[in-house]
py3Dmol code that shows the C-alpha trace and the ligand (Angstrom):
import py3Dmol

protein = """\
ATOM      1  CA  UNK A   1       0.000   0.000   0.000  1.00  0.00           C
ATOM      2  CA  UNK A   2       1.139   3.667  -0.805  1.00  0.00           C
ATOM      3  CA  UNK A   3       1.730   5.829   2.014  1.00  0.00           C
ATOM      4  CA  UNK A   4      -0.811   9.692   1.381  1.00  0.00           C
ATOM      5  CA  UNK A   5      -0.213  12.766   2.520  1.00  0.00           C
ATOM      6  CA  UNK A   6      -2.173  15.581   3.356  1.00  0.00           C
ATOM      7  CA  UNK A   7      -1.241  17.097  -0.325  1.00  0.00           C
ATOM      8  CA  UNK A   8      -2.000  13.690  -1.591  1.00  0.00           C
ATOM      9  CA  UNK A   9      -5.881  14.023  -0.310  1.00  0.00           C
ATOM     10  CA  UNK A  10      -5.727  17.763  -1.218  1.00  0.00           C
ATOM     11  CA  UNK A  11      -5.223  16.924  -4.984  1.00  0.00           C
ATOM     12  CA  UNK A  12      -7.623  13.806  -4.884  1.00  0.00           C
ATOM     13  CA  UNK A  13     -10.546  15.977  -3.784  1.00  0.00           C
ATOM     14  CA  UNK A  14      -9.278  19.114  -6.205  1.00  0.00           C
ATOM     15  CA  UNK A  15      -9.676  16.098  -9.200  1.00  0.00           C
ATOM     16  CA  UNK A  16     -13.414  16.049  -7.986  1.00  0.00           C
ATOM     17  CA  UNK A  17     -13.742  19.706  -7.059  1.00  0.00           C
ATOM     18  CA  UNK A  18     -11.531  21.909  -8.822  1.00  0.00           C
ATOM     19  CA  UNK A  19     -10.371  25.166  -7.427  1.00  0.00           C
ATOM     20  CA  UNK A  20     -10.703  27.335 -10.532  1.00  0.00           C
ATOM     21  CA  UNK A  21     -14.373  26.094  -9.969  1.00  0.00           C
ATOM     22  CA  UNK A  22     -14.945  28.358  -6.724  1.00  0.00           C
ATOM     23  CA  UNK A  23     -16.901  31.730  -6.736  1.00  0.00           C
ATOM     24  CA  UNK A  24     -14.016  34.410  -6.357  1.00  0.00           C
ATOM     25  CA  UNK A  25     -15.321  35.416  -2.475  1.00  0.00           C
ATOM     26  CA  UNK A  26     -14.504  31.968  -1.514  1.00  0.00           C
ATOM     27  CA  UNK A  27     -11.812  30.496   0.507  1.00  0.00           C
ATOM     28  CA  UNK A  28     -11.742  26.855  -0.353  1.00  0.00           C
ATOM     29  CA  UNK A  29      -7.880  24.709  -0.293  1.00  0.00           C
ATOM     30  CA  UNK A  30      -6.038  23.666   2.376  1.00  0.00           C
ATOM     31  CA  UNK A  31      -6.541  25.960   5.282  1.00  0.00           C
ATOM     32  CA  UNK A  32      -4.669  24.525   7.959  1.00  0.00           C
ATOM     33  CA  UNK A  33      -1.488  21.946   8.219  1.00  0.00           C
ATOM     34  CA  UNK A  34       1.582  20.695   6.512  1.00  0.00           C
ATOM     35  CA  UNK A  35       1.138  19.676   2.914  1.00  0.00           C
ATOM     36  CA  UNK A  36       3.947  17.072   3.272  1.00  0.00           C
ATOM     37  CA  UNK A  37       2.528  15.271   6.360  1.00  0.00           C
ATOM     38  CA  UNK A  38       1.512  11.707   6.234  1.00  0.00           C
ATOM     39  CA  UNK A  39      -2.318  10.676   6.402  1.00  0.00           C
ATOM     40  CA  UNK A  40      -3.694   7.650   7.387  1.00  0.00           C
ATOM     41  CA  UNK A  41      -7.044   8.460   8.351  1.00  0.00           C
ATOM     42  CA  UNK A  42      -9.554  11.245   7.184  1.00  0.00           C
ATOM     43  CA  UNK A  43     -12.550  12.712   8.599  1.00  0.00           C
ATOM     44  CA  UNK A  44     -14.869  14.095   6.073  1.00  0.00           C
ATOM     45  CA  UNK A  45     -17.526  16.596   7.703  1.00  0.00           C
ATOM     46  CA  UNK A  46     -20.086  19.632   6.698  1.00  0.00           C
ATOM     47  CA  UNK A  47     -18.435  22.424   8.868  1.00  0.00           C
ATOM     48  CA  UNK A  48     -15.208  22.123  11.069  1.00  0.00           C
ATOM     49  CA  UNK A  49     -17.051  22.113  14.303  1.00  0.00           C
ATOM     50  CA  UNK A  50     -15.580  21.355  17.849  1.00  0.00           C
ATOM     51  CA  UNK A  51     -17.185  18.524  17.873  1.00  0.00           C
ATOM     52  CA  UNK A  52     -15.940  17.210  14.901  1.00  0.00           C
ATOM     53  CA  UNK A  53     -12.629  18.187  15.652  1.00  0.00           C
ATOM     54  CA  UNK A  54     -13.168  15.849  18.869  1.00  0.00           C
ATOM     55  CA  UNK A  55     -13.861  13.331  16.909  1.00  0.00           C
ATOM     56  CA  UNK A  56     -11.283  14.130  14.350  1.00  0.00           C
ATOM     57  CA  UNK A  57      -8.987  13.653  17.395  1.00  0.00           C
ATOM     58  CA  UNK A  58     -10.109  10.788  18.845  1.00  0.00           C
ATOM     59  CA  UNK A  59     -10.062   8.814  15.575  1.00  0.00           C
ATOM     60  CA  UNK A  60      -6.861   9.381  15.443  1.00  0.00           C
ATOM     61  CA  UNK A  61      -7.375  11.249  11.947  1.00  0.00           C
ATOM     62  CA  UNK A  62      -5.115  13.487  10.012  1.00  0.00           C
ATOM     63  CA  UNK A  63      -6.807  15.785   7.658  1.00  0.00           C
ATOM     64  CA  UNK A  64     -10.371  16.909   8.090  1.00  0.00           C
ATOM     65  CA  UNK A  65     -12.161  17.509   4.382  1.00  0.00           C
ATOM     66  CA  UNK A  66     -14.628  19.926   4.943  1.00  0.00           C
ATOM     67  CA  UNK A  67     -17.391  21.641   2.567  1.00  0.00           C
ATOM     68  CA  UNK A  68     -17.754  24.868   4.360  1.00  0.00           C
ATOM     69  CA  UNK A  69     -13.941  26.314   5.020  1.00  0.00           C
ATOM     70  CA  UNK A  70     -13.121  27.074   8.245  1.00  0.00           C
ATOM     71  CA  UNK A  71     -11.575  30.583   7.472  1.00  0.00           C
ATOM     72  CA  UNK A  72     -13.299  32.260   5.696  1.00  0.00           C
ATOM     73  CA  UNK A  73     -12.789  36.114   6.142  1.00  0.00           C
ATOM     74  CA  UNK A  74      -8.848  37.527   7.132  1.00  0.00           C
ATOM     75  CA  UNK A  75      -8.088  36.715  11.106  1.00  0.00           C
ATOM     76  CA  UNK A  76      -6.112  39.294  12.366  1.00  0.00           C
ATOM     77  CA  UNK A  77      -5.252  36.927  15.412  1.00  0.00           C
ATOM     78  CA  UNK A  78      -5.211  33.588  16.657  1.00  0.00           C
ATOM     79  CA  UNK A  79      -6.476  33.603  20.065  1.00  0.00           C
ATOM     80  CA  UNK A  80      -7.394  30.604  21.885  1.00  0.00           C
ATOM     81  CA  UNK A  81      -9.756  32.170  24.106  1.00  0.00           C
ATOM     82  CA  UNK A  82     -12.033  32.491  21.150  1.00  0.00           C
ATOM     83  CA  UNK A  83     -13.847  30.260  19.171  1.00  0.00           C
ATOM     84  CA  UNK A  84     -12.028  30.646  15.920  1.00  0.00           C
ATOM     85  CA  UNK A  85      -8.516  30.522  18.013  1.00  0.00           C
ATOM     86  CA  UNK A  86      -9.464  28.036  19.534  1.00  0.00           C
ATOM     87  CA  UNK A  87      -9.922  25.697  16.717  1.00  0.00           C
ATOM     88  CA  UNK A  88      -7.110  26.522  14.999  1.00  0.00           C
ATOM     89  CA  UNK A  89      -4.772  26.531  18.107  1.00  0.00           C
ATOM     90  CA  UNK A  90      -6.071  22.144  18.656  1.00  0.00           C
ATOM     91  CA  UNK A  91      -5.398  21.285  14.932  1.00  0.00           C
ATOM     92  CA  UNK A  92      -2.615  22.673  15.067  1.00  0.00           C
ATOM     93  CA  UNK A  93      -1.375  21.208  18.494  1.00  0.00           C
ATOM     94  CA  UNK A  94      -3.305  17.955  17.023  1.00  0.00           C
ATOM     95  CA  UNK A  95      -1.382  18.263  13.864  1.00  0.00           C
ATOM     96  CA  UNK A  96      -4.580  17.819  12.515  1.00  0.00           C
ATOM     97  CA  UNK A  97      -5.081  19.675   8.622  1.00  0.00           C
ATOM     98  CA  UNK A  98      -8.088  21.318   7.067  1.00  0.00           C
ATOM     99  CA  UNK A  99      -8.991  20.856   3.456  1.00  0.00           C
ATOM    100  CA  UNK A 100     -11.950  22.436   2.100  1.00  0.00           C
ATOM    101  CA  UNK A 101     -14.311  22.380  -1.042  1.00  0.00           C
ATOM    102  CA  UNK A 102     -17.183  25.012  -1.269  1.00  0.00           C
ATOM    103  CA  UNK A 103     -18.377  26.054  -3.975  1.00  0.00           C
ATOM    104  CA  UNK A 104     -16.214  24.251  -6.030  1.00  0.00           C
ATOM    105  CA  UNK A 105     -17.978  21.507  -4.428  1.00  0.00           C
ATOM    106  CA  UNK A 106     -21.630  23.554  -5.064  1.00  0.00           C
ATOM    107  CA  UNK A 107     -21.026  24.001  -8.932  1.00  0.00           C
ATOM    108  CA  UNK A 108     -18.503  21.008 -10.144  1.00  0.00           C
ATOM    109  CA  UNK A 109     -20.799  17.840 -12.250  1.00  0.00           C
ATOM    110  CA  UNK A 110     -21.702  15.559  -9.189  1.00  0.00           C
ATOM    111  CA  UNK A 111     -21.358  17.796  -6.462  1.00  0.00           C
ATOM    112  CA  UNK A 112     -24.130  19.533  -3.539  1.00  0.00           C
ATOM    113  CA  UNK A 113     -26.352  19.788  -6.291  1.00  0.00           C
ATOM    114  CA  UNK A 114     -26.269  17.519  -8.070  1.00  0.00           C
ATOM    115  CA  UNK A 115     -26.938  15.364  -5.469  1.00  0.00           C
ATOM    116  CA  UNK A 116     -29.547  17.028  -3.569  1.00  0.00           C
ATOM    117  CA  UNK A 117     -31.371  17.257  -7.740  1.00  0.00           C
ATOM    118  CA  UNK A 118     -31.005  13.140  -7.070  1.00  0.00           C
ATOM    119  CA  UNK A 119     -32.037  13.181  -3.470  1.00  0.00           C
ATOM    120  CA  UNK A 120     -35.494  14.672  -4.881  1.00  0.00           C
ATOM    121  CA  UNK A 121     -35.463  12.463  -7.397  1.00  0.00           C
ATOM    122  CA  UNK A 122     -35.476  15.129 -10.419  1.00  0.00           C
ATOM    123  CA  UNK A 123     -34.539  13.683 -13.817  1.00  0.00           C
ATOM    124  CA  UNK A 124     -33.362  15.680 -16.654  1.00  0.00           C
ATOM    125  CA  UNK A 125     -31.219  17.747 -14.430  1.00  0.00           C
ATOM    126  CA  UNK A 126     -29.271  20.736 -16.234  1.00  0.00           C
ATOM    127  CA  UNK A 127     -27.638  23.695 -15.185  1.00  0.00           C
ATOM    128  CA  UNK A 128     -29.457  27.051 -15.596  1.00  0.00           C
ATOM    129  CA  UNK A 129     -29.703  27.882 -19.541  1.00  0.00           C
ATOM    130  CA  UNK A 130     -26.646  27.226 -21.260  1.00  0.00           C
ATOM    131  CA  UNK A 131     -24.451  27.868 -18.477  1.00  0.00           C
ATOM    132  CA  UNK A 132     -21.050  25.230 -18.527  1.00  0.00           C
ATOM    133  CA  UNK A 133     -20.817  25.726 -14.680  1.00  0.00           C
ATOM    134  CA  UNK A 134     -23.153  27.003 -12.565  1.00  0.00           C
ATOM    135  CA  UNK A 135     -24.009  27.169  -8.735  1.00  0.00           C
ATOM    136  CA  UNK A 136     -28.165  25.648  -9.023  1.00  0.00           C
ATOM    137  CA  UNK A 137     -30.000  23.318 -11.080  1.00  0.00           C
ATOM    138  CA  UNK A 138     -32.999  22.494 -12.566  1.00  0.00           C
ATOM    139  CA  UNK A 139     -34.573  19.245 -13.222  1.00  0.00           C
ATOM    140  CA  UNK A 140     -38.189  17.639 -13.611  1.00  0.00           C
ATOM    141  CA  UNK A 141     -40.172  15.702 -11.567  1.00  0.00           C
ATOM    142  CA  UNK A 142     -41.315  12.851 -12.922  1.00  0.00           C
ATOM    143  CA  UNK A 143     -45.073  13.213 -11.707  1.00  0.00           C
ATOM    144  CA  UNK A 144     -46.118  16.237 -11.110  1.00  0.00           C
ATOM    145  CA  UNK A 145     -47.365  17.219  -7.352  1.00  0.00           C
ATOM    146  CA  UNK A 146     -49.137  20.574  -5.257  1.00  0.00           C
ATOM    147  CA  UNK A 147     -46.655  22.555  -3.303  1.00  0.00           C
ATOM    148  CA  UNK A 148     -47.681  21.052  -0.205  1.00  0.00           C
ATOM    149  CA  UNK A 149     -47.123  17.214  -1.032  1.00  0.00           C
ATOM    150  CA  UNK A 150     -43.983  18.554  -2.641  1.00  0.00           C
ATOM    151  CA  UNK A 151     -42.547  20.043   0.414  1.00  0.00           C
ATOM    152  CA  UNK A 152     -43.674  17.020   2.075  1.00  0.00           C
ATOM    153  CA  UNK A 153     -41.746  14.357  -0.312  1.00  0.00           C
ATOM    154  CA  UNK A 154     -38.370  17.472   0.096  1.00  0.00           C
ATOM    155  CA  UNK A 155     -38.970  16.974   3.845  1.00  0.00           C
ATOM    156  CA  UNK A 156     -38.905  13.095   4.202  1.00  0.00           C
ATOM    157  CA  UNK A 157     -35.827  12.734   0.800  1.00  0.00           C
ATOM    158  CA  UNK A 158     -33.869  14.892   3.064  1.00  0.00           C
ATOM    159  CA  UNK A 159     -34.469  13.933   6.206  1.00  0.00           C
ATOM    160  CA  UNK A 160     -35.001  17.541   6.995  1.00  0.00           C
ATOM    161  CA  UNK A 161     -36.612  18.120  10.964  1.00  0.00           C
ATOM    162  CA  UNK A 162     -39.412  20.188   8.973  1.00  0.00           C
ATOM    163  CA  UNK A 163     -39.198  22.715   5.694  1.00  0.00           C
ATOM    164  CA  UNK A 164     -41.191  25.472   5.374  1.00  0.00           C
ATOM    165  CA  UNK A 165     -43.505  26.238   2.151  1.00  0.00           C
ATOM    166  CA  UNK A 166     -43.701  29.435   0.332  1.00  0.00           C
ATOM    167  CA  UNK A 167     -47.020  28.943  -1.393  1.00  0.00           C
ATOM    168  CA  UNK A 168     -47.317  30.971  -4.509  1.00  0.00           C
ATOM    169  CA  UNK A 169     -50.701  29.624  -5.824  1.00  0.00           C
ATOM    170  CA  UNK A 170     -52.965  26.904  -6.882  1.00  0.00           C
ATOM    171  CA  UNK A 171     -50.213  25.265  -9.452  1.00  0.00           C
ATOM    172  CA  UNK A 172     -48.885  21.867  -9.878  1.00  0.00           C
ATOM    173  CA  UNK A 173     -45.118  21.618  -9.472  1.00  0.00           C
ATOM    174  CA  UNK A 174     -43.305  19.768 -12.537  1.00  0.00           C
ATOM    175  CA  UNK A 175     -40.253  21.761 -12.935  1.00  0.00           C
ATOM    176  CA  UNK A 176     -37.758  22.406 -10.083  1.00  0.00           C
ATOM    177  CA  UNK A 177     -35.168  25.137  -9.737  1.00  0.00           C
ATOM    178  CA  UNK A 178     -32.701  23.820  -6.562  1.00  0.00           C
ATOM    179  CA  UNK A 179     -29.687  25.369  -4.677  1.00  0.00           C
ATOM    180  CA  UNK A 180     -27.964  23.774  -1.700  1.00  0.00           C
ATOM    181  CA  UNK A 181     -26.954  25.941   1.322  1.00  0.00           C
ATOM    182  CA  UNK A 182     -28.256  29.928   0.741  1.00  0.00           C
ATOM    183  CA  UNK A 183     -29.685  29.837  -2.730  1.00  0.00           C
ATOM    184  CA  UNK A 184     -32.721  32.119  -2.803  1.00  0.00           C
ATOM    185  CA  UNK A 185     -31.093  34.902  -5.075  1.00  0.00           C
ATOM    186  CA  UNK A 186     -31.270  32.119  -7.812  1.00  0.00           C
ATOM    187  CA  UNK A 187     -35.395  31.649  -7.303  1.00  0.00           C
ATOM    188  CA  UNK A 188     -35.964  34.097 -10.177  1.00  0.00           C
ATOM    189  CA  UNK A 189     -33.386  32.786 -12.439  1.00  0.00           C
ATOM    190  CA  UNK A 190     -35.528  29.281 -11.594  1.00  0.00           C
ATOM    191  CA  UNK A 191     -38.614  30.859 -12.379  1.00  0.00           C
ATOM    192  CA  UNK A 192     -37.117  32.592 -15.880  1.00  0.00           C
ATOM    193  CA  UNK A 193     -35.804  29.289 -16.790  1.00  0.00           C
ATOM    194  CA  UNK A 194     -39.669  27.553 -16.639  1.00  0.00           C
ATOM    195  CA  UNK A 195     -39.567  26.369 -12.735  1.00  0.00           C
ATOM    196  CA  UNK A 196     -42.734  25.896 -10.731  1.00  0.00           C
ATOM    197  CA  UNK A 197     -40.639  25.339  -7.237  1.00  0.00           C
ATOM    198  CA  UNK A 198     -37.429  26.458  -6.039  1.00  0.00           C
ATOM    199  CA  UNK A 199     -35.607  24.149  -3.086  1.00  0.00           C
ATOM    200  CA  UNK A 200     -32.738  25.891  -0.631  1.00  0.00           C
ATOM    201  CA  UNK A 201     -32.224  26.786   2.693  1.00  0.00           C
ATOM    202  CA  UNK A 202     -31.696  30.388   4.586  1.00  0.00           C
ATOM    203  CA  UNK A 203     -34.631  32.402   2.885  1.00  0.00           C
ATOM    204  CA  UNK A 204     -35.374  35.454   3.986  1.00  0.00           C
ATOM    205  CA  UNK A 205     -39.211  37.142   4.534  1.00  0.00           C
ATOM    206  CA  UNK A 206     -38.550  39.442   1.624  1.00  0.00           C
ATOM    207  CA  UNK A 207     -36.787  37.023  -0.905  1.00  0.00           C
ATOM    208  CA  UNK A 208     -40.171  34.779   0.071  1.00  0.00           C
ATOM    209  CA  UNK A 209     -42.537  37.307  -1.149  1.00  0.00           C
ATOM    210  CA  UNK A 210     -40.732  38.084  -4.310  1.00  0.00           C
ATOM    211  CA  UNK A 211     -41.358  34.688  -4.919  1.00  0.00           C
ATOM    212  CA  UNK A 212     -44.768  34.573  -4.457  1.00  0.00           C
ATOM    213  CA  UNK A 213     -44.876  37.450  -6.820  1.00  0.00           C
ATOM    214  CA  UNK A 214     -42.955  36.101  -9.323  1.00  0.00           C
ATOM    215  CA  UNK A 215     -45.589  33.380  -9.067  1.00  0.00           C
ATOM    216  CA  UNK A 216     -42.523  30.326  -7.866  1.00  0.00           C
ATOM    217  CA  UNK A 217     -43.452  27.962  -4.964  1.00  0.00           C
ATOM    218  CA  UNK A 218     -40.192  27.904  -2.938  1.00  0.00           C
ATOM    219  CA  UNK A 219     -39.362  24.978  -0.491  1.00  0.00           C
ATOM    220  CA  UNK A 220     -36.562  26.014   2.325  1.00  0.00           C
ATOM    221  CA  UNK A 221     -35.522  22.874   3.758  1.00  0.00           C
ATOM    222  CA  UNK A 222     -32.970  24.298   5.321  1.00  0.00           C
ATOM    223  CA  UNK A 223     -28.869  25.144   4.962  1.00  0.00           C
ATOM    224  CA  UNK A 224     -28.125  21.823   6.726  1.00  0.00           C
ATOM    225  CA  UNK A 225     -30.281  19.689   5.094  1.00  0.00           C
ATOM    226  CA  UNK A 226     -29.801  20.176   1.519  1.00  0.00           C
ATOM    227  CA  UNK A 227     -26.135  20.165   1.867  1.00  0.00           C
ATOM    228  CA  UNK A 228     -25.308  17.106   4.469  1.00  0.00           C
ATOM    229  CA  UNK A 229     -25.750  14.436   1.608  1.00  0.00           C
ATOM    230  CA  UNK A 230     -22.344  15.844   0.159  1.00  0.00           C
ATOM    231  CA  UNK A 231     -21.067  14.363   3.154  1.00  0.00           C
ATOM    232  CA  UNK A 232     -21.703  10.599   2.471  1.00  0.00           C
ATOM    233  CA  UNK A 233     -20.878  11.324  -1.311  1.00  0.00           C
ATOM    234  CA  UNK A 234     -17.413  12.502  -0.596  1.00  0.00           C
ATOM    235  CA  UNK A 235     -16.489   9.804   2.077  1.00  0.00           C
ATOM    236  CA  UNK A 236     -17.409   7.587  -0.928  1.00  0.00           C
ATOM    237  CA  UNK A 237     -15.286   9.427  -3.464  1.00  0.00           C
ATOM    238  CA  UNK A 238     -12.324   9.444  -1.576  1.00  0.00           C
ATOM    239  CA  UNK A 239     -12.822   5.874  -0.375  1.00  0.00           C
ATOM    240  CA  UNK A 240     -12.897   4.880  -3.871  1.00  0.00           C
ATOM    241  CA  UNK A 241     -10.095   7.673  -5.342  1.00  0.00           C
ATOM    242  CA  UNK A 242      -7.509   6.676  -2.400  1.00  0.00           C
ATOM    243  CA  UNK A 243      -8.305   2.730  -2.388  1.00  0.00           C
ATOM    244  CA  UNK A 244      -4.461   2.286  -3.665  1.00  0.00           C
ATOM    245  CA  UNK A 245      -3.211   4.248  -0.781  1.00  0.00           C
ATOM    246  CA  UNK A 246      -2.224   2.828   3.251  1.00  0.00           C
ATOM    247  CA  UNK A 247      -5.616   5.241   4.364  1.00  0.00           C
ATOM    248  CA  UNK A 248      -9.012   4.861   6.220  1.00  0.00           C
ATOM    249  CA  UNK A 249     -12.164   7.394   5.452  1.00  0.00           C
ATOM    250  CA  UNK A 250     -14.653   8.195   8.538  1.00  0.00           C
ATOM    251  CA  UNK A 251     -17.430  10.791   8.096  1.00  0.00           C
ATOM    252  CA  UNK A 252     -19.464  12.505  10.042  1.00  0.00           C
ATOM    253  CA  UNK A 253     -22.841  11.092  10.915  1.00  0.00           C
ATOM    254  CA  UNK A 254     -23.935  12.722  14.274  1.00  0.00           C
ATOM    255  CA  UNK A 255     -23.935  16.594  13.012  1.00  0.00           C
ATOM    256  CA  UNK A 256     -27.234  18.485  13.037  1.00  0.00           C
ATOM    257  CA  UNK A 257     -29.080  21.568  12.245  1.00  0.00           C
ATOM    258  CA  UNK A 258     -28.447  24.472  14.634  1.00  0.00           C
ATOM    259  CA  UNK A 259     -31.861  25.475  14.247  1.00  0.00           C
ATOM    260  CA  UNK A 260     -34.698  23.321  15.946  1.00  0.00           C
ATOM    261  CA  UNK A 261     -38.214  24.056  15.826  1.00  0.00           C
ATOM    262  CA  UNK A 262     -40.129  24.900  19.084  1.00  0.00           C
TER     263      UNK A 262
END
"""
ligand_1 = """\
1
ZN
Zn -23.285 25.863 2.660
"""
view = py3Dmol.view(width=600, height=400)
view.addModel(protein, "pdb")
view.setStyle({"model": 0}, {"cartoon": {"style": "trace"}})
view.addModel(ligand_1, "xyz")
view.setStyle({"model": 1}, {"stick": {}})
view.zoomTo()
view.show()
């Protein structure tokens, strides 16, 4: 078996994910730790949270791969006493690195939404117009449904705690606009593009009613839940892309939505 390093599982998820891929605002690469260090394990998780990094730790892990990076605006300091400092002070002391893919991840053929387009079981699924890359997607369902058993069937497909309807009228849904994470300022691209629904997460009272003006249903399941399936789907990847290699792939099954519903 090969022996991997940290740039080793760097370059195996930029084959999937490209960097020129991500938005310019983004910070996606490796964030933390020494490209030259060996890995034997990986822990492949949603957001770098304490907890993960516990767990990161106590697997014995090397590199945590990451969709949303863990710094993401400049730090001026790395204090310990802080969240942020914090984090960074235990991988460090850990020797613990941080990869991440965002929306490289988002936009690249197979990626967050892709699969949450195949999670709702759209068929057909493009990009918007004749876009090569682009951050949604839309796709057809292959019976039509009302909004409501719609954001039923987006509920139970993503295991989502609940999802909250934006009903714009009495229409069927057959088309579907989607974007993982915070998507809304894509719902009227959606809508140009022939969509009946729009599926994302963080929507705001005021993107809602443009929506229902614009006549779209929209479907916010939630930031969490329409992005946690890339989880699973890169633990796969990587199992399959490092097979040759001395390495072990965990993943993150116990992280949740920060929001609960009272
Ligand atoms: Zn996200």
């Amino acid at each position: 078996m090969k022996k991997c390093t940290v740039q080793m599982v760097a370059d195996a998820v930029s084959r999937l994910a490209p960097r020129r891929l991500a938005e310019e605002w983004d910070n996606p690469g490796l964030l933390v730790g020494e490209p030259s260090n060996e890995v034997k394990k990986i822990f492949v998780c949603l957001d770098v949270l304490e907890e993960n990094i516990s767990q990161a730790i106590e697997l014995d892990t090397q590199i945590i791969v990451a969709h949303h990076p863990l710094i993401f605006h400049a730090i001026k300091n790395v204090r310990a006493d802080l969240p942020l400092g914090k984090k960074i002070s235990r991988l460090i002391k850990n020797n613990l690195a941080v990869f991440a893919a965002h929306t490289n991840l988002d936009i690249v053929a197979g990626g967050v939404n892709d699969i949450l387009a195949e999670k709702i079981g759209l068929v057909d699924v493009k990009n918007f117009g004749d876009e090569e890359f682009s951050m949604g997607r839309l796709g057809t369902l292959e019976t039509p449904m009302t909004a409501e058993d719609f954001a039923r069937h987006v509920k139970k497909v993503l295991n989502a705690d609940n999802v909250r309807l934006v009903s714009a009228g009495d229409f069927p849904i057959k088309k579907v606009g989607l974007c993982g994470g915070a998507g809304a300022e894509f719902i009227q691209k959606a809508k140009f593009f022939g969509a009946q629904a729009f599926v994302t997460g963080d929507v705001k009272y005021h993107e809602a009613q443009a929506a229902v003006e614009n006549k779209i249903h929209v479907v916010d399941a939630g930031h969490f839940a329409t992005e946690f399936p890339i989880v699973h789907v890169l633990a796969e990847y990587l199992r399959d892309e490092l097979k040759n290699f001395d390495v072990e792939i965990f993943e993150d099954t116990t992280s949740k939505d920060f929001f609960a519903t009272i």
